[in-house]
C-alpha positions as CSV (number, residue, x, y, z in Angstrom):
1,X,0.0,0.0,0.0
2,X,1.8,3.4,-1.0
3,X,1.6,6.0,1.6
4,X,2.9,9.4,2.1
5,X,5.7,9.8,5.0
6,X,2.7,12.1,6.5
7,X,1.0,9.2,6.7
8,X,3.1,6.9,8.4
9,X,4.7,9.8,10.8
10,X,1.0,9.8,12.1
11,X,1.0,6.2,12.5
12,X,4.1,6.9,14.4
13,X,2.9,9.3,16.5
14,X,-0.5,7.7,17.7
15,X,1.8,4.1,19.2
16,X,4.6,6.4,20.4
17,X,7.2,4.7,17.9
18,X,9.4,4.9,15.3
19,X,9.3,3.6,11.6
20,X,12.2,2.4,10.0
21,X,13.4,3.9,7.1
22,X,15.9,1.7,4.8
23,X,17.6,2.6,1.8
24,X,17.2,0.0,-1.0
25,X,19.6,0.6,-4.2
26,X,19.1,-2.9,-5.3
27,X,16.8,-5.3,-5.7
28,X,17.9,-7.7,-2.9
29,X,17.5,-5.0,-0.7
30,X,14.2,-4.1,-1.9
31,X,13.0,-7.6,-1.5
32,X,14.3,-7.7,1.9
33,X,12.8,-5.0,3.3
34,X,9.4,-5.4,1.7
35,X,9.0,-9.0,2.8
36,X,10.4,-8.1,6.4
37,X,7.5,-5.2,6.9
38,X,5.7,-7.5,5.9
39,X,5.8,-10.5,8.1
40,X,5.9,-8.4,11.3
41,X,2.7,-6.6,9.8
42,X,4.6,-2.8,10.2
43,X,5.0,0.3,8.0
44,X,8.2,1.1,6.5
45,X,10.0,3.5,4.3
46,X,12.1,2.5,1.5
47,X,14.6,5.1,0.5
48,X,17.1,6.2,-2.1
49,X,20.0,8.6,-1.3
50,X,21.0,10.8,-4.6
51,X,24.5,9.4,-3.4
52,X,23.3,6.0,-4.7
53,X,23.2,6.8,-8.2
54,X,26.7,5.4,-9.4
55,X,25.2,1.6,-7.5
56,X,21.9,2.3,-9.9
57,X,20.7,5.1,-11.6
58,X,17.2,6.4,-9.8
59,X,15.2,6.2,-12.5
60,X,16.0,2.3,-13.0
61,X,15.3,1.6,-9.4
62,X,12.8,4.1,-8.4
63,X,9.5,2.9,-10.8
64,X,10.9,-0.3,-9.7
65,X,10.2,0.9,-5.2
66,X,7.1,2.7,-6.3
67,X,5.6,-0.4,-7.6
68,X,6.4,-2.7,-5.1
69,X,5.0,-0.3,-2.8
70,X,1.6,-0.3,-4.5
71,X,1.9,-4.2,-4.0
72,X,2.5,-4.7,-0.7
73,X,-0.1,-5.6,2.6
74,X,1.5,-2.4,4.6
75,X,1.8,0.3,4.3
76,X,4.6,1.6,2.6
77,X,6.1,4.9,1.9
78,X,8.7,5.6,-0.7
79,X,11.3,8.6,0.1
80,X,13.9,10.3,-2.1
81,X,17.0,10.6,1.1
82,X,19.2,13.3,0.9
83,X,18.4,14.7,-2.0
84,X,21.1,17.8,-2.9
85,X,19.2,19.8,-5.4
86,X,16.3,20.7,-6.4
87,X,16.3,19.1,-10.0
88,X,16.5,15.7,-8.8
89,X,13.9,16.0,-6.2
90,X,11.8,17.0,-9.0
91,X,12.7,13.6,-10.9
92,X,12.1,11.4,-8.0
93,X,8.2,13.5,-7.6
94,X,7.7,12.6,-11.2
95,X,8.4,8.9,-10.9
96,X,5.5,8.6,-7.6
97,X,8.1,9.1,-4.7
98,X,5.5,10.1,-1.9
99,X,7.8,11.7,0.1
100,X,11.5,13.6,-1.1
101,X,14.0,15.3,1.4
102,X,15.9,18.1,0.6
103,X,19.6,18.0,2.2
104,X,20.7,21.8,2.6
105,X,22.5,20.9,6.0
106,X,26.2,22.4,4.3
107,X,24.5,25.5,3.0
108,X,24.0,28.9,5.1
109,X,20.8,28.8,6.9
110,X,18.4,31.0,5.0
111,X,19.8,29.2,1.6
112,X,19.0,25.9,3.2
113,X,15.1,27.2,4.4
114,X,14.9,28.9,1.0
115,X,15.4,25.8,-1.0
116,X,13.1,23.6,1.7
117,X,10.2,26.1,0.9
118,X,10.9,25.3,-2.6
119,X,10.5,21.7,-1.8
120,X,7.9,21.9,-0.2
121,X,6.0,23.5,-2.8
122,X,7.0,21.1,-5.6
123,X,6.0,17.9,-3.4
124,X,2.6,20.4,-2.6
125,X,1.9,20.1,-6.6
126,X,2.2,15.9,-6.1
127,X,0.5,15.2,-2.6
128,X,3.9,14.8,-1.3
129,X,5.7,14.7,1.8
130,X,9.0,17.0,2.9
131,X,11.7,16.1,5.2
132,X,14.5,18.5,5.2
133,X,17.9,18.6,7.5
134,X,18.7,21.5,10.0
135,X,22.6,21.0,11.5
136,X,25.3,18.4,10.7
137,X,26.0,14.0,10.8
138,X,29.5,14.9,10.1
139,X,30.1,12.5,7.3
140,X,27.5,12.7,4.2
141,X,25.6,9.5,3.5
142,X,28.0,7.4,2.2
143,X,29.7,7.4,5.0
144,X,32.8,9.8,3.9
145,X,33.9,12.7,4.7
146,X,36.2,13.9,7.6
147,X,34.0,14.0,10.3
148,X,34.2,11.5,13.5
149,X,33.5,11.4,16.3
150,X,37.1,12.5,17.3
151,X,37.1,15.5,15.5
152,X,33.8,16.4,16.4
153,X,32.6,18.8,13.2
154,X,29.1,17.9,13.9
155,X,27.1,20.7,13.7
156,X,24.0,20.2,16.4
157,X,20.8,20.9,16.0
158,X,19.5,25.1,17.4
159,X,16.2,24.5,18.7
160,X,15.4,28.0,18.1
161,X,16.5,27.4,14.5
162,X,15.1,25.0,13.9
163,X,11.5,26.7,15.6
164,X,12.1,29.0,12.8
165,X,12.8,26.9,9.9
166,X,9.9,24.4,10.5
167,X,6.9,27.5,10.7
168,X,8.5,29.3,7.6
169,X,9.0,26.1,5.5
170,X,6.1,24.3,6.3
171,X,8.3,20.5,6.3
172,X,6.3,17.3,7.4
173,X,9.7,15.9,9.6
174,X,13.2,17.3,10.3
175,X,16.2,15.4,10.5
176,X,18.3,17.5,13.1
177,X,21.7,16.4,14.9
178,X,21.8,15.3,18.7
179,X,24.8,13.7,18.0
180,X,24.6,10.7,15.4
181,X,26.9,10.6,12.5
182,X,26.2,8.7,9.5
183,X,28.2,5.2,8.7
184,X,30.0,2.8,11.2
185,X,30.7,4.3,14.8
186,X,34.1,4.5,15.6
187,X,34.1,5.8,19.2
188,X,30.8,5.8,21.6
189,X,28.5,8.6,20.2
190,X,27.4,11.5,22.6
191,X,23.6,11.7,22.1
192,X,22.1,14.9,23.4
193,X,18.1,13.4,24.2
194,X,16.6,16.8,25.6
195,X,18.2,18.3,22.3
196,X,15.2,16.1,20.6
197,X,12.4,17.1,23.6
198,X,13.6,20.9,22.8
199,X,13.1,20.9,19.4
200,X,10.1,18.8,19.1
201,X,8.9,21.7,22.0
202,X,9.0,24.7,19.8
203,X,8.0,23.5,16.8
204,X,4.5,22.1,17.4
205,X,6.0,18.7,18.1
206,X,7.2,17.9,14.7
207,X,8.5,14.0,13.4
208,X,12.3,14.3,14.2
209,X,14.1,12.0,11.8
210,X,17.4,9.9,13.2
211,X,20.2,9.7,10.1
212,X,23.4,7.8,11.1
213,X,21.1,5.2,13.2
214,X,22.9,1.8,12.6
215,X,25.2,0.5,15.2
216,X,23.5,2.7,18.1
217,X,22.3,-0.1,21.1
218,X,18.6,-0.6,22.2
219,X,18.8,1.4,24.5
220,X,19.7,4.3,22.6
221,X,17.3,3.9,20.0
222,X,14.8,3.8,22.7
223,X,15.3,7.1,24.4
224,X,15.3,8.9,21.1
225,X,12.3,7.7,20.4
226,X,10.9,8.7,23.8
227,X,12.1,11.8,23.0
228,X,10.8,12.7,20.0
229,X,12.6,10.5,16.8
230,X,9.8,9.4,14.6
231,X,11.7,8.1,11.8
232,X,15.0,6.4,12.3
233,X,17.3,5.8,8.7
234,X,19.2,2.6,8.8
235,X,21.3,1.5,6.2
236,X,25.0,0.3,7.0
237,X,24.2,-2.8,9.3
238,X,21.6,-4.0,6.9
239,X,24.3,-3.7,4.0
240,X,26.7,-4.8,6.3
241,X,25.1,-7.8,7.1
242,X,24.2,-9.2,3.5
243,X,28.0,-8.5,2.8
244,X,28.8,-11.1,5.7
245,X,26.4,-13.5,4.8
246,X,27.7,-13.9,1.2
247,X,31.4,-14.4,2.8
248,X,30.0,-16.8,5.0
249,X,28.4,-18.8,2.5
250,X,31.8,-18.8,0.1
251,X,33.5,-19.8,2.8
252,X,31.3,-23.1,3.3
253,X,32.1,-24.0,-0.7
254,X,34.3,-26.9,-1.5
255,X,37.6,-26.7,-3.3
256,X,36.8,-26.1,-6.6
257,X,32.9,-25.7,-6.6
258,X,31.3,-23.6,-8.4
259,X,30.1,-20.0,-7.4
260,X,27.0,-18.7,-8.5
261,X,26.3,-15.4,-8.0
262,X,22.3,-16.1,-7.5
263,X,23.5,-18.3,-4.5
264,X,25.2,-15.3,-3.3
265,X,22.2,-13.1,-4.0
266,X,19.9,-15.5,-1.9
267,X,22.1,-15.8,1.0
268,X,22.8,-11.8,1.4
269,X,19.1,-10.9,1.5
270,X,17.8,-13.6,3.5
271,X,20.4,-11.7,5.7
272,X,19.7,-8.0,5.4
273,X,15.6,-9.6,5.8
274,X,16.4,-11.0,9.5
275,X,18.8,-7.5,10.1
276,X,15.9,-5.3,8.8
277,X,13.5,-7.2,11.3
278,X,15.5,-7.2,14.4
279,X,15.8,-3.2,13.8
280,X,11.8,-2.9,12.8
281,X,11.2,-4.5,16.0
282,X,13.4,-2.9,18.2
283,X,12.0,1.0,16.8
284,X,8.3,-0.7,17.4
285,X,8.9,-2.1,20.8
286,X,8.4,-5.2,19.8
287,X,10.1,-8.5,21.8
């Protein structure tokens, strides 16, 4: 069932939970993640980052998430993630994405809530949905970049900011910095909680989205939701864990045998499934 990100942040709201958002640049992924929402009977959010496009160009994949969203038993919302500029946004609107966010976190403030308006408009003209960032992860999506933990050039959240930016741009969730940096966690992260409750305070208690959420601990993930997260983006583990079930399986090969890559395929998303399952259940509350 496709639903807007409106949608299911409502559904979030009224059980006091998070929905898992996962990106899925490739079909095993896709699978995985469709069939796990399914079989715990939970919303989700697919997702593809504009960082993706060298794995598989959006508009191979994207028809391809829209569609599978139309087929499935929940309810399912498919978001453009960190999208740069304005022109691609546009493309991923055009294709049935029912939901887009607009990344402006390196520009100056009012350029940032200037090109979220914008946003907001275009996904207006589609019935839409608009998530947009306010502060800094550190690294981009892909994990690179020179931000750590170490170094510390995140850039958190300003609660009166980010009051500001939500009642002039007019955004459905905001993914805002407490202390989470995309990728794998090198050093324990510092996660400022009442930074959430503030923000969530002034702005008319508005979905705040969690980017750099794999590799956190249950406890961690539970507090934030507590406090305000709504949607929590989880991507590395899940990839992270179809790449270690295909090594696993190559290792229990014979000498000799044969490697077929549709082997490989089958044992790395029956992987990210059970990955994506654990984390559904964990931002649901669910044993």
């Amino acid at each position: 069932m496709l639903v807007t990100l409106k949608d299911v942040m409502k559904i979030a709201e009224e059980r006091q939970i998070a929905i898992g958002s996962f990106n899925t640049p490739n079909l095993e992924g896709l699978q995985a993640v469709i069939e796990a929402a399914e079989e715990l009977g939970l919303p989700v959010i697919i997702q593809f980052a504009q960082c993706h496009e060298p794995w598989i160009p959006l508009d191979i994949i994207g028809p391809i998430m829209v569609e599978a969203a139309r087929k499935a038993k929940v309810p399912v919302c498919v978001h453009l993630d960190h999208g740069e500029t304005l022109e691609y946004l546009q493309l991923a609107l055009d294709m049935g994405f029912t939901s887009i966010m607009y990344d402006g976190s390196i520009l100056s403030f009012d350029e940032n809530l200037q090109n979220a308006k914008k946003a907001v408009e275009m996904a207006a003209k589609k019935g839409a949905s608009v998530e947009a960032e306010l502060g800094s992860m550190g690294r981009r999506e892909s994990g690179t970049g020179n931000g750590s933990l170490d170094n510390d050039t995140r850039i958190y959240t300003d609660p009166q900011q980010a009051r500001v930016f939500v009642r002039e741009t007019g955004i459905d969730a905001l993914a805002c910095s407490f202390g989470t940096i995309h990728g794998i966690y090198l050093t324990q992260p510092r996660l400022d909680f009442e930074l959430v409750k503030n923000i969530r305070k002034l702005t008319n208690n508005i979905p705040v989205v969690m980017h750099g959420g794999s590799g956190l601990s249950r406890e961690d993930y539970h507090k934030a939701i507590k406090a305000g997260v709504r949607k929590i983006n989880y991507f590395t583990f899940m990839d992270k864990a179809g790449g270690d079930a295909v090594a696993e399986y190559i290792k229990t090969l014979k000498s000799k045998e044969p490697v077929f890559f549709s082997s490989l395929v089958m044992a790395g998303r029956e992987a990210m499934k059970e990955n994506v399952k654990e984390a559904m259940k964990m931002f649901a509350f669910v044993d």
